[in-house]
C-alpha positions as CSV (number, residue, x, y, z in Angstrom):
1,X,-35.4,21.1,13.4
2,X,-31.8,21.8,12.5
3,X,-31.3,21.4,16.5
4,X,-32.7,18.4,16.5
5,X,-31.0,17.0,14.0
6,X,-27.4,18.3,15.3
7,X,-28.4,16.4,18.8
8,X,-29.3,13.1,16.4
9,X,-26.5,13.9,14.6
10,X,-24.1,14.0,17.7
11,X,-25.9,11.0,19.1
12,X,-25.1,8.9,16.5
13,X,-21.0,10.0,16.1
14,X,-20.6,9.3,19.8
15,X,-22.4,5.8,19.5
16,X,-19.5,5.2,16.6
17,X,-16.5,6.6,18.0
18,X,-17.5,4.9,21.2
19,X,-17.4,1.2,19.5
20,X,-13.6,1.0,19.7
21,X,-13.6,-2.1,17.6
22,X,-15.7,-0.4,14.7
23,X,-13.2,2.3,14.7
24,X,-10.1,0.0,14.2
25,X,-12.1,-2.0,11.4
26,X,-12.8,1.5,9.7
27,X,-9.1,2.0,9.4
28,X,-8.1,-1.3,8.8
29,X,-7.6,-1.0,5.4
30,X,-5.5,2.1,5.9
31,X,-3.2,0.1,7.7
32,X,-2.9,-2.6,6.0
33,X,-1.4,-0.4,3.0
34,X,1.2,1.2,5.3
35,X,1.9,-2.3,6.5
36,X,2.3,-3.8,3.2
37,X,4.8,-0.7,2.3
38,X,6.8,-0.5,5.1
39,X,6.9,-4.3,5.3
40,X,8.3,-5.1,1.3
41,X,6.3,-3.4,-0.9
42,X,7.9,0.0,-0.5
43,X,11.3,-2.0,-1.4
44,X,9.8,-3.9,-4.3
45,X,9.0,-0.8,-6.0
46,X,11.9,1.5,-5.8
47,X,14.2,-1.6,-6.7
48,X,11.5,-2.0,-9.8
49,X,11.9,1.7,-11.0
50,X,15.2,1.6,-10.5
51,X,15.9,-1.6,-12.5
52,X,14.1,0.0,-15.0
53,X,16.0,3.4,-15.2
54,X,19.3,1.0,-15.3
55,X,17.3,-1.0,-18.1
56,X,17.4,2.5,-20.0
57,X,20.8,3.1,-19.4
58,X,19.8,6.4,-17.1
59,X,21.8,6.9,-14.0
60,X,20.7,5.6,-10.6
61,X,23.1,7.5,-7.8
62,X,21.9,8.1,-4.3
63,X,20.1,11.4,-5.6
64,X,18.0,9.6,-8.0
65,X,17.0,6.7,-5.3
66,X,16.1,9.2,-2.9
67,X,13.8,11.0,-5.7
68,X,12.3,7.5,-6.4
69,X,11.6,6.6,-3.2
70,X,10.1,10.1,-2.5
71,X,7.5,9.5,-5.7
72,X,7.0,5.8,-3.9
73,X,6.1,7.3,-0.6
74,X,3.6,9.3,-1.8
75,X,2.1,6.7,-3.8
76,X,1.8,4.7,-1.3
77,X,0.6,7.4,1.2
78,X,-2.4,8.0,-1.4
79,X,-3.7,4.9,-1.2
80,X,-3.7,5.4,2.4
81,X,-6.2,8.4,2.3
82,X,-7.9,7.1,-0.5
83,X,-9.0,4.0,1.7
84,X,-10.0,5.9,4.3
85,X,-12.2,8.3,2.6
86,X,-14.1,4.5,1.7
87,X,-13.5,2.4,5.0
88,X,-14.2,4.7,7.6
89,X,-17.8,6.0,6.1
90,X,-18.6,2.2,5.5
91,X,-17.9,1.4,9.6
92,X,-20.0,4.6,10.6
93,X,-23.0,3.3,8.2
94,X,-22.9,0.3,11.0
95,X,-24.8,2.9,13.3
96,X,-27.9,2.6,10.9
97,X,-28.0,-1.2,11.3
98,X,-27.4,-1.1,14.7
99,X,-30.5,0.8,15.6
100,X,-32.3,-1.5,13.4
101,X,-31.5,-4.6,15.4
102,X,-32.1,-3.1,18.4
103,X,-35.8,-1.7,17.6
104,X,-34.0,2.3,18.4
105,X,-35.6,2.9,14.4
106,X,-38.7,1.8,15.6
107,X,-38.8,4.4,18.5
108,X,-38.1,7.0,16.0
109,X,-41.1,5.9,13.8
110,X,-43.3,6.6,17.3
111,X,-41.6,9.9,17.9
112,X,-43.5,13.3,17.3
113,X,-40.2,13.8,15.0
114,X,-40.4,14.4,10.8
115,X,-39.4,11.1,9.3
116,X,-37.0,12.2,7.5
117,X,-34.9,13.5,10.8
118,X,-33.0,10.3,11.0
119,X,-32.0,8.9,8.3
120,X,-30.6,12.9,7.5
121,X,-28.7,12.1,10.4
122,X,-28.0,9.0,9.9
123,X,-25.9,10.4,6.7
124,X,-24.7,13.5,8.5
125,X,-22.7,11.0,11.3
126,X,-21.3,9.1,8.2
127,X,-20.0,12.3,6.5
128,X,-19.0,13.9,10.0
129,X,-17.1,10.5,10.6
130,X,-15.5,10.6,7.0
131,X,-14.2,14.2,7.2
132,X,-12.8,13.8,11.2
133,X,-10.9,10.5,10.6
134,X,-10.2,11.2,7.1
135,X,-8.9,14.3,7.8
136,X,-6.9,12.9,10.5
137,X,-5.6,10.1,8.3
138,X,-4.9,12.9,5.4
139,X,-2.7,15.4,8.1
140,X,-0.6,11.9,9.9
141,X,0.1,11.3,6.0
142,X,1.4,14.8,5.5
143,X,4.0,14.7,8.3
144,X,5.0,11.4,7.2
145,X,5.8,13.3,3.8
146,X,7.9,15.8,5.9
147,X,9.8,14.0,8.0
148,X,10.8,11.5,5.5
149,X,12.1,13.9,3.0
150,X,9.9,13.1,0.8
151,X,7.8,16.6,0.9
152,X,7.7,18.2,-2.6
153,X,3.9,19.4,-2.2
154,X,2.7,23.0,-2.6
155,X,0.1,25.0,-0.7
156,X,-2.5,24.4,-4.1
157,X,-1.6,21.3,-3.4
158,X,-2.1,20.8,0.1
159,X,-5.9,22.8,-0.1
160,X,-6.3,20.4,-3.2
161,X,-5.7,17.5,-1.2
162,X,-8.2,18.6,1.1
163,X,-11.0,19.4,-1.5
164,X,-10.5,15.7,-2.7
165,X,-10.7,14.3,1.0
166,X,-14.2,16.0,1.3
167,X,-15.5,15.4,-2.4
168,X,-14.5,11.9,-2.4
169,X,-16.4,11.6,1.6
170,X,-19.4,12.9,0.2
171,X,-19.2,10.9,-3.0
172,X,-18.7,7.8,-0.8
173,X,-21.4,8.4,2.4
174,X,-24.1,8.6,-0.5
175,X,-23.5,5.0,-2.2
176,X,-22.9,3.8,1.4
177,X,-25.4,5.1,3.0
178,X,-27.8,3.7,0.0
179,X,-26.4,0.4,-0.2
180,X,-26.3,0.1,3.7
181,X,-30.2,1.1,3.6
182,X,-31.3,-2.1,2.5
183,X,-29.4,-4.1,5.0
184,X,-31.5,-5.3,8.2
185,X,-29.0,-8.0,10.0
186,X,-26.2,-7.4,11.8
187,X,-24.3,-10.6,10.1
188,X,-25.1,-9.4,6.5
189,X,-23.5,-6.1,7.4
190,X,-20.6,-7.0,8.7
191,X,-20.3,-9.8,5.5
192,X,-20.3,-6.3,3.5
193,X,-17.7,-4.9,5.7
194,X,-15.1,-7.5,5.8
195,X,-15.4,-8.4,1.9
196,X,-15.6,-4.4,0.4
197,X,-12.9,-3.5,3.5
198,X,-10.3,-6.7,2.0
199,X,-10.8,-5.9,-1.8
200,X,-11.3,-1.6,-1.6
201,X,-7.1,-1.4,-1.6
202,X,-6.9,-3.7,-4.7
203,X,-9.8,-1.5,-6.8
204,X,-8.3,1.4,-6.2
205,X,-4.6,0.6,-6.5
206,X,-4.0,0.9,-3.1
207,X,-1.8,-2.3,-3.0
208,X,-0.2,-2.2,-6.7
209,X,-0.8,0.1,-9.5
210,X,-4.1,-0.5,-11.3
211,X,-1.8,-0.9,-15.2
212,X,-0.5,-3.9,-13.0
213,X,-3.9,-5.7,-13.9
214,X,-5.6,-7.1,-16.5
215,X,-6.9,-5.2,-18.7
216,X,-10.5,-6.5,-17.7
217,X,-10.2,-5.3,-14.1
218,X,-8.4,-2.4,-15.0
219,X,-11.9,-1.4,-17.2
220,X,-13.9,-2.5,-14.1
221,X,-12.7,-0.5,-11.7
222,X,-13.4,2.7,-13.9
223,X,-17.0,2.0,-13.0
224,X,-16.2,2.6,-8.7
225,X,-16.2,6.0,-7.7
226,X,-13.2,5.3,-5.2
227,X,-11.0,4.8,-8.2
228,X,-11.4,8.7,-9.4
229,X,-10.6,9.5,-5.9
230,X,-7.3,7.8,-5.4
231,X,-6.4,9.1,-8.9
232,X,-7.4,13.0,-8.0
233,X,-5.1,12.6,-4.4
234,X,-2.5,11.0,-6.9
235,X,-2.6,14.4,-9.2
236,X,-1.6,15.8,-6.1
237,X,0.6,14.5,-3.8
238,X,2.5,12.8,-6.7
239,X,2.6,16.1,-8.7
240,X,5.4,17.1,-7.0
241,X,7.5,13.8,-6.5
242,X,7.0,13.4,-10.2
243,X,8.8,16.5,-11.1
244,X,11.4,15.5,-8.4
245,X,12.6,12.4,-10.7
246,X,12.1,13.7,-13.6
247,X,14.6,16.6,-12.6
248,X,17.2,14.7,-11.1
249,X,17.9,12.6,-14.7
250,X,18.9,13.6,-17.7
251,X,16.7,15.8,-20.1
252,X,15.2,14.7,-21.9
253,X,15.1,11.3,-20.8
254,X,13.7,12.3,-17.2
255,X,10.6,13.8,-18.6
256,X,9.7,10.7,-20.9
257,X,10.6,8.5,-17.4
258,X,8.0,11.1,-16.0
259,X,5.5,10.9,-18.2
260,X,5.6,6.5,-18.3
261,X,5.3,6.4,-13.9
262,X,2.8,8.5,-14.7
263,X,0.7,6.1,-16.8
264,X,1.7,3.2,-15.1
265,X,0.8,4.9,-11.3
266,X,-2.6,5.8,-13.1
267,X,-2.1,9.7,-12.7
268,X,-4.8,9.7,-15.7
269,X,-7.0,6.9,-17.0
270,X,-7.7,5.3,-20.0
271,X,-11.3,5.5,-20.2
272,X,-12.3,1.8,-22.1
273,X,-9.4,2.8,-24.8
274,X,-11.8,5.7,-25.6
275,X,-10.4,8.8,-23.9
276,X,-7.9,10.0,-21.3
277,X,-9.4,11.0,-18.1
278,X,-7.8,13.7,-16.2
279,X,-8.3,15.3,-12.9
280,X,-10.9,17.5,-14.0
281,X,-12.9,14.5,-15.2
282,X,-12.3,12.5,-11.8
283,X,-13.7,15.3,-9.9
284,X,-16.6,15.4,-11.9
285,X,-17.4,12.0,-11.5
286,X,-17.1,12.5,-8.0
287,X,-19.5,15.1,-8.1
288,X,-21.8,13.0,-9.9
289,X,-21.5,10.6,-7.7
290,X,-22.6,12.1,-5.1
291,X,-25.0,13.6,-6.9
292,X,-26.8,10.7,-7.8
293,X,-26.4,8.5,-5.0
294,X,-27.9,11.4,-2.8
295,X,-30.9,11.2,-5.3
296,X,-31.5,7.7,-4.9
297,X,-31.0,8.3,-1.0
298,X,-33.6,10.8,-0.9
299,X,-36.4,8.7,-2.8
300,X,-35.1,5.5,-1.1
301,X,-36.3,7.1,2.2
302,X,-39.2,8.8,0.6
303,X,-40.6,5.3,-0.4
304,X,-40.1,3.4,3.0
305,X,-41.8,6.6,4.5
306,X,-45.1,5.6,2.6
């Protein structure tokens, strides 16, 4: 069985990367964040934090620009991944719909196959798809980081941005591939994929930090798992960066600048005014997540079996 499901598996990742089209809309989003940033918004905020340090009467020299521009790179670069790890598993769920339209489920259903061999690889094409591009988006965002200058990550770093890349695919492919399940048109898919692929950057602070929104929204988006991803890749590729500013201004007044780009880029939440969520916290939801999404995913398809 575990051959079988490696061939359906396999069959269904080469009917995605195949769909050139799909591919671009999965990273869409992606690229509409590095756009955005290269475009003005990478300008708008380092002449924002800067104003501010000037504001506070803290020096601004070349040394402290390039320090801010290094902590605004990786911002931005975060919302990058953190997109992806959403966008990308969303695209690939279009396999499932797909199939629908064109009767393949159907053939399954008459196979002399377990019903639960495809929808298992249904989701393992969606996590495959996730992790591949993902990880590809994650390593091109790297080298940006290095050739800029803007590289102040460590190796715990590095393997911690990888952990978050998988934890936050998984936590993803699960609601996806649930709330994909009870799509049958081709239309009403790709409705879900244009609206979630235009608002994902703006949940997640992808396009401008989160503290940046009213205080309603802000609550809101406590309740998507995406946002506990782009905070855990912000813990750490913004670690660093962080560090960098705080270092190259005056002590003490660099670590209280620190600590308020660290609230404002939403390094740690504010649960509801309740309690201050930290990276620990983020990567248990994520765990949950998935967790529970896989659940539902496993007694969705045990009731449309009977």
């Amino acid at each position: 069985m575990m051959y079988a499901l490696a061939r359906l598996t396999a069959r269904n990742w080469k009917v995605f990367v195949k769909d050139r089209a799909n591919v671009f809309f999965a990273l869409l989003a992606p690229l509409i964040v590095l756009a955005l940033y290269v475009l003005f918004l990478g300008r708008i905020q380092i002449d924002g934090l800067l104003a501010g340090l000037e504001e506070a009467g803290l020096p601004s020299d070349g040394e402290v620009e390039e320090a801010v521009r290094a902590f605004c790179d990786s911002w931005m670069l975060v919302g990058t991944v953190a997109s992806a790890c959403i966008t990308v598993p969303l695209c690939a769920c279009g396999i499932m719909i797909s199939d629908k339209s064109r009767g393949i489920s159907a053939d399954y259903l008459a196979s002399p196959i377990p019903r639960w061999l495809p929808p298992a690889s249904y989701f393992c094409a969606v996590v495959f798809a996730g992790l591949v591009i993902g990880g590809a988006v994650l390593a091109v965002c790297l080298v940006w980081l290095a050739v800029s200058g803007s590289w102040f990550l460590t190796a715990l770093d590095v393997l911690g941005c990888v952990g978050t890349l998988v934890l936050s695919v998984l936590a993803s492919s699960t609601l996806l591939v649930f709330v994909v399940g009870f799509f049958r048109s081709q239309g009403a898919f790709t409705g879900l994929n244009v609206i979630f692929g235009t608002v994902v950057g703006f949940l997640i602070g992808a396009y401008m930090p989160v503290t940046y929104f009213p205080l309603g929204v802000q609550y809101f988006t406590l309740l998507i798992p995406g946002t506990y991803s782009a905070g855990l890749f912000r813990n750490f590729m913004m670690r660093g960066a962080l560090e960098n500013v705080a270092a190259s201004l005056p002590a003490p007044a660099g670590d209280i600048f620190a600590d308020e780009l660290a609230e404002q880029f939403s390094m740690t939440f504010d649960f509801f005014g309740a309690a201050e969520v930290g990276p620990a916290v983020m990567a248990a939801v994520l765990a949950g997540a998935f967790v529970l999404f896989g659940a539902l995913c496993l007694l969705s398809s045990a009731l449309r079996r009977k």
